[in-house]
C-alpha positions as a Markdown table, in Angstrom:
| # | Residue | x | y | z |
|---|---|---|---|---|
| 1 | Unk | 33.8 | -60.2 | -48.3 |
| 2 | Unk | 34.4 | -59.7 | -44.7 |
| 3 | Unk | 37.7 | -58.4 | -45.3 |
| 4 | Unk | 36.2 | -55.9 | -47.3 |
| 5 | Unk | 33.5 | -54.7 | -45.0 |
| 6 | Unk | 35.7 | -54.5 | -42.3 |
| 7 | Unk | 38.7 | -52.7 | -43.8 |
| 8 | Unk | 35.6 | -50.2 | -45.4 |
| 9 | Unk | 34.5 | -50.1 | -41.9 |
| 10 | Unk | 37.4 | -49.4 | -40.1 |
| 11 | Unk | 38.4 | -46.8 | -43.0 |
| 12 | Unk | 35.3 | -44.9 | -42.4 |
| 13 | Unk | 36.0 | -45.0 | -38.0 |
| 14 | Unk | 39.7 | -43.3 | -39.7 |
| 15 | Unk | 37.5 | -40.4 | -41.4 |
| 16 | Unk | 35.0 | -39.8 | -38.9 |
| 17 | Unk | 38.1 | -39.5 | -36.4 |
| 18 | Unk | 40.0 | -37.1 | -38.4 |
| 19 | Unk | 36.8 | -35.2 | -39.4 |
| 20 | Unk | 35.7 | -35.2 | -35.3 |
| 21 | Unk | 39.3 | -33.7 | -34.1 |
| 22 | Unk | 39.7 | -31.0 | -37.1 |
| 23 | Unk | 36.0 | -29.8 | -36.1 |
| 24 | Unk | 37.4 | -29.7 | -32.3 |
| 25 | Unk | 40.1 | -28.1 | -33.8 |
| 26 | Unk | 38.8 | -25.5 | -35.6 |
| 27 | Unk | 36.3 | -24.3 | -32.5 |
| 28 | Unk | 39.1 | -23.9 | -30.8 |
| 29 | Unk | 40.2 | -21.6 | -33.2 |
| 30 | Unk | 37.3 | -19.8 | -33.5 |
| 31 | Unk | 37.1 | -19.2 | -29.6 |
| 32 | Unk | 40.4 | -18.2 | -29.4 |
| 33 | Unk | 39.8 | -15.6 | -31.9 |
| 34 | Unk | 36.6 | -14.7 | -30.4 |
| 35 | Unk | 38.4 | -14.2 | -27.5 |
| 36 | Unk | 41.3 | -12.2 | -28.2 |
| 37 | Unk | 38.4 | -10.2 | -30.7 |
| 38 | Unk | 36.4 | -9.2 | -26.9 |
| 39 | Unk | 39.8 | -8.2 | -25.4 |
| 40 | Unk | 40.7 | -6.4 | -28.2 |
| 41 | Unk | 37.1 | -4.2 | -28.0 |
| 42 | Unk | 38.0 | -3.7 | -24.4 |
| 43 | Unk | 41.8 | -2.5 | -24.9 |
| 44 | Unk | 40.2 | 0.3 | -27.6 |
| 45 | Unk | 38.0 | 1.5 | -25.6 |
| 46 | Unk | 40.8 | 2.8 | -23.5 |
| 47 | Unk | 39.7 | 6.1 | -20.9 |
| 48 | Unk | 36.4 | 7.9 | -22.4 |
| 49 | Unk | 36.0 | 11.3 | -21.7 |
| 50 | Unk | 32.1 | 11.0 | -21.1 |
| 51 | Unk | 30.6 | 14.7 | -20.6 |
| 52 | Unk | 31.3 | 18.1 | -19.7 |
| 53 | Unk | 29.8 | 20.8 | -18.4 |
| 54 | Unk | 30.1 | 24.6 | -17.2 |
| 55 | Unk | 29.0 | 26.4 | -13.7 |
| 56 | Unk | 29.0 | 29.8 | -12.1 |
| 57 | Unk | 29.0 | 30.7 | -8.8 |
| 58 | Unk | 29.1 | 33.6 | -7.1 |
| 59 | Unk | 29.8 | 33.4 | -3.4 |
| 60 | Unk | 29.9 | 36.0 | -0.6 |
| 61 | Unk | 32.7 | 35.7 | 1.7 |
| 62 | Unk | 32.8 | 37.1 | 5.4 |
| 63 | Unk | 35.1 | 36.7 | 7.9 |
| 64 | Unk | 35.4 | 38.3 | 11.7 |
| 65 | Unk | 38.1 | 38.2 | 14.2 |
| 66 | Unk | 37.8 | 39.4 | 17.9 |
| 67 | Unk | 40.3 | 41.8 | 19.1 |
| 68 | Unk | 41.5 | 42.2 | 22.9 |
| 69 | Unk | 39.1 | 40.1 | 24.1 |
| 70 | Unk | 36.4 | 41.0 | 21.6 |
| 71 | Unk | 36.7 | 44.2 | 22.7 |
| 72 | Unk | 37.3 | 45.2 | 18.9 |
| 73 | Unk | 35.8 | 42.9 | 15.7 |
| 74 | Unk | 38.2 | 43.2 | 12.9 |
| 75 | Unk | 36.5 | 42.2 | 9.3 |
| 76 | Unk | 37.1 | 41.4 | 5.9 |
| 77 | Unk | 35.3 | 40.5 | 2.9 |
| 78 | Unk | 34.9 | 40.2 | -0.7 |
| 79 | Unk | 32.8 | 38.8 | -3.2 |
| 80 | Unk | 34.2 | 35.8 | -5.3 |
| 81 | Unk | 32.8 | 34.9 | -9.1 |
| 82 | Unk | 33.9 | 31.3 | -9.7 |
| 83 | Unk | 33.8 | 29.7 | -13.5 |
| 84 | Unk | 34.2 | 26.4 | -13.1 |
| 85 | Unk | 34.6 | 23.6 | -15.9 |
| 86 | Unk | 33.6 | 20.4 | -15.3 |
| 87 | Unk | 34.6 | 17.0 | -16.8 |
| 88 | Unk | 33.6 | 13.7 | -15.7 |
| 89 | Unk | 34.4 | 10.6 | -17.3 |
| 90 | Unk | 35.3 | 6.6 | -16.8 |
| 91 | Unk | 38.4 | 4.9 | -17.1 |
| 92 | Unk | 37.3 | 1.9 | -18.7 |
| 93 | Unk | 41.0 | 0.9 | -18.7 |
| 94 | Unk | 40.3 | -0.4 | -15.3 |
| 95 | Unk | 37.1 | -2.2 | -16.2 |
| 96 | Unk | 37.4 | -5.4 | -14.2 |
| 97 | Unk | 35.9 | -8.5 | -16.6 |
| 98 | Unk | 36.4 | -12.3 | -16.9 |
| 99 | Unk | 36.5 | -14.5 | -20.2 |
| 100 | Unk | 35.0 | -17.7 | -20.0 |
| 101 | Unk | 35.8 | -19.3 | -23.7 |
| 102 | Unk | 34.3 | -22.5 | -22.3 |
| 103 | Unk | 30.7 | -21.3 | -21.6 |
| 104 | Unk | 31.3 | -18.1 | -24.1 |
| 105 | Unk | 30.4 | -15.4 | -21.7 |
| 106 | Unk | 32.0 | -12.0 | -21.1 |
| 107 | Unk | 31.3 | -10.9 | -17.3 |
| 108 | Unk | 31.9 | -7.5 | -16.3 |
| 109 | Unk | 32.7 | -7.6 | -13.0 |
| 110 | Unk | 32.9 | -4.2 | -11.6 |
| 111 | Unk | 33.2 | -0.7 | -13.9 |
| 112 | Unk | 35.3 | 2.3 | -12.0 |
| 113 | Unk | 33.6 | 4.6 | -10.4 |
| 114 | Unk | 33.5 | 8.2 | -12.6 |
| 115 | Unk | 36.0 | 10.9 | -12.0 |
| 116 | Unk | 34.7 | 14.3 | -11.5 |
| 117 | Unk | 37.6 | 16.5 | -12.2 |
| 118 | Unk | 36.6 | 20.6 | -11.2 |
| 119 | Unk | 38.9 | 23.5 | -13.0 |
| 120 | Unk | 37.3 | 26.5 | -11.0 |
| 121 | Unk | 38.8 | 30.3 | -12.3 |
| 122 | Unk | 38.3 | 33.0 | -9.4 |
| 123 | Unk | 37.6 | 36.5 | -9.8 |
| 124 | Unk | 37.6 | 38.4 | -6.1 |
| 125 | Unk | 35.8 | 42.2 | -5.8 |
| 126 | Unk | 35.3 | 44.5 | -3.3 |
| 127 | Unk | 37.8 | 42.5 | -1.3 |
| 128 | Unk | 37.8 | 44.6 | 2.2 |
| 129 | Unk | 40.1 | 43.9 | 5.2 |
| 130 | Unk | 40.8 | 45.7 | 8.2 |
| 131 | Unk | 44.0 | 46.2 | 9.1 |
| 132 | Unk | 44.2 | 43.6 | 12.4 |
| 133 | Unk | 42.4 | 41.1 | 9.7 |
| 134 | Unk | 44.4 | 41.5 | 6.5 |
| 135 | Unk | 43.5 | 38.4 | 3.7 |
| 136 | Unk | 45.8 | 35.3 | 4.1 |
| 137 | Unk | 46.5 | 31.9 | 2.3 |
| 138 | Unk | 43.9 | 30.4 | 5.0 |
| 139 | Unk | 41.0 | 32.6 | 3.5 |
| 140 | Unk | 41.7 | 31.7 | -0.4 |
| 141 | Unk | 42.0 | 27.8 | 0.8 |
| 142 | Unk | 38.6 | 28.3 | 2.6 |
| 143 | Unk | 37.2 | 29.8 | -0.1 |
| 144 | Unk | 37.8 | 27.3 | -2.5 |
| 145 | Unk | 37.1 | 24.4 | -0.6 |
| 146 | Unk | 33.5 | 26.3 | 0.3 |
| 147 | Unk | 32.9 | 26.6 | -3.4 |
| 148 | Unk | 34.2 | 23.4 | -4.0 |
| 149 | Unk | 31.9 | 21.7 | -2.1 |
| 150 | Unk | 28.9 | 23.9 | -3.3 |
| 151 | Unk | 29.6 | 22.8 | -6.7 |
| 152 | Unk | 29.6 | 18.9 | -6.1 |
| 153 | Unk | 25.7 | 19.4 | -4.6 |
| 154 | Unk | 25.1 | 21.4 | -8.2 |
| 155 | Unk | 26.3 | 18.5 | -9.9 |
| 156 | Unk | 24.7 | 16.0 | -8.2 |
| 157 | Unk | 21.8 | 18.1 | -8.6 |
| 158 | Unk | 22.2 | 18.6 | -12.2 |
| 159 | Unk | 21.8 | 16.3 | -15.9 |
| 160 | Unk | 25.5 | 15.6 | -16.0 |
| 161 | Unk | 25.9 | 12.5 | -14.1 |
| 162 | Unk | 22.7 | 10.9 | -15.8 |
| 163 | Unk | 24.2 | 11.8 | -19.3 |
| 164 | Unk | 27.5 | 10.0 | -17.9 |
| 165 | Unk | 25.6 | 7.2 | -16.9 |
| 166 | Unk | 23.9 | 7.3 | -20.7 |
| 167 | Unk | 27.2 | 7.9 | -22.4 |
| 168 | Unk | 29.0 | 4.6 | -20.5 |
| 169 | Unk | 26.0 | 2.3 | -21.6 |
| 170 | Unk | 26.8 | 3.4 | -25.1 |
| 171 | Unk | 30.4 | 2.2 | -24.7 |
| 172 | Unk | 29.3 | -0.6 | -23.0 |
| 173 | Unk | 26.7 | -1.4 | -26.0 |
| 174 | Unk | 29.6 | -1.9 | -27.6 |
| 175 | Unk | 30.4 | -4.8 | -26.1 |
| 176 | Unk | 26.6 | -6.4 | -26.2 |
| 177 | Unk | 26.5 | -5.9 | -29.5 |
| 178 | Unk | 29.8 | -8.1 | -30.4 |
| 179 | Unk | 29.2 | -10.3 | -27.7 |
| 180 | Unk | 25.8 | -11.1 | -29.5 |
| 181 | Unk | 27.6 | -11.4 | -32.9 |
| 182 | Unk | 29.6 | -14.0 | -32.3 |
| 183 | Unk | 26.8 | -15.9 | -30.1 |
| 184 | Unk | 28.5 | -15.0 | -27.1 |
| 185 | Unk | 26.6 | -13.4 | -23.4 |
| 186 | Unk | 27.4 | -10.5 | -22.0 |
| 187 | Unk | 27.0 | -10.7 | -17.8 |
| 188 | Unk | 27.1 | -7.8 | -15.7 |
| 189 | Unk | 28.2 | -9.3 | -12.2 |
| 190 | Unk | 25.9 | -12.8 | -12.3 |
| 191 | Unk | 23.1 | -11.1 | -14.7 |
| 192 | Unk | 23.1 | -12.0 | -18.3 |
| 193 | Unk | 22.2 | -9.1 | -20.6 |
| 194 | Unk | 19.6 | -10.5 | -23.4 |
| 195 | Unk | 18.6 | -6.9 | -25.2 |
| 196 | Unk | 19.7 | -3.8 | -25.5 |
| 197 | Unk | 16.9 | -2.2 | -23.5 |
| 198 | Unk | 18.2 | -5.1 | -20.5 |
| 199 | Unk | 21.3 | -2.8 | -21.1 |
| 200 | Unk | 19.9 | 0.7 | -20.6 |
| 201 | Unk | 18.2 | -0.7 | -17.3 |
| 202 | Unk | 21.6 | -1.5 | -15.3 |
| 203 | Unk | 22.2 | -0.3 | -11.9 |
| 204 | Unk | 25.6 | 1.0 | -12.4 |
């Protein structure tokens, strides 16, 4: 009788063993998958073209030169019309994250800053030089880094970098929402994002 309750014992320590290391077995699985799953979101998501917009500016330019001693100004003039298209996006390519498969958390570390990319089209009128003062490659390099720099303050004064801003968080969404699926966290830096409004709130 003992034989038998210890042989039924020691044959149930066998399947509780074998039943204990193909469940650790088969997490590992499943985190592996979950894993490559995340990384797999991330490659996809690839460089993301996140708004456009359009801007006109017309700009005034002035220039004076002395002549023997200011004894004689020499001037020249014209009046520029700049289109300018306007993209600016994130390359999410170089998001910088960290998989932690042990405590199942997804921690972006830090997201690229956007690139603001400018494609300005001049149109000069009444362009008017004096003959000591004659246009050169100086005044068209002024000029466009003048209306260069006038467009940045009209972007930074404008929607488009908040619609960026709202366009990423969509992407990144993304990542909340599969991270949540498979009862993962999403971290941004050492805060763990628990809803989707936590998401919209992010101080990128």
């Amino acid at each position: 009788m003992r034989k038998i309750l210890f042989g039924v014992i020691i044959t149930l320590v066998i399947v509780f063993t074998f039943k204990y290391c193909d469940n650790k077995q088969e997490d590992k699985i499943v985190l592996k998958e979950s894993s490559a799953l995340i990384q797999e979101q991330i490659k996809n998501v690839g460089k993301l073209v996140v708004t456009e917009g359009h801007f006109s500016e017309v700009f005034t330019y002035k220039n004076s030169k002395g002549i023997f001693g200011d004894l004689i100004s020499a001037e020249k003039k014209a009046v520029v019309i700049v289109n300018a298209d306007v993209t600016l996006s994130y390359d999410l390519s170089k998001i910088d994250y960290h998989i932690d498969e042990g405590a199942k958390t997804l921690q972006i570390l830090s997201i690229p800053k956007e690139e603001i990319k400018i494609s300005p089209d001049f149109e000069y009128y009444d362009m008017q030089a004096d003959f000591l003062n004659q246009f050169e490659a100086k005044d068209y390099n002024a000029i466009k880094t003048t209306v260069k720099a006038s467009l940045m303050k009209k972007i930074e004064a404008s929607e488009l970098k908040s619609n960026a801003e709202n366009r990423l968080i969509s992407e990144l969404s993304k990542f909340f929402i599969l991270t949540n699926t498979l009862g993962w966290t999403l971290q941004y830096h050492d805060n763990s994002i628990k809803s989707s409004e936590e998401l919209q709130k992010l101080q990128l």
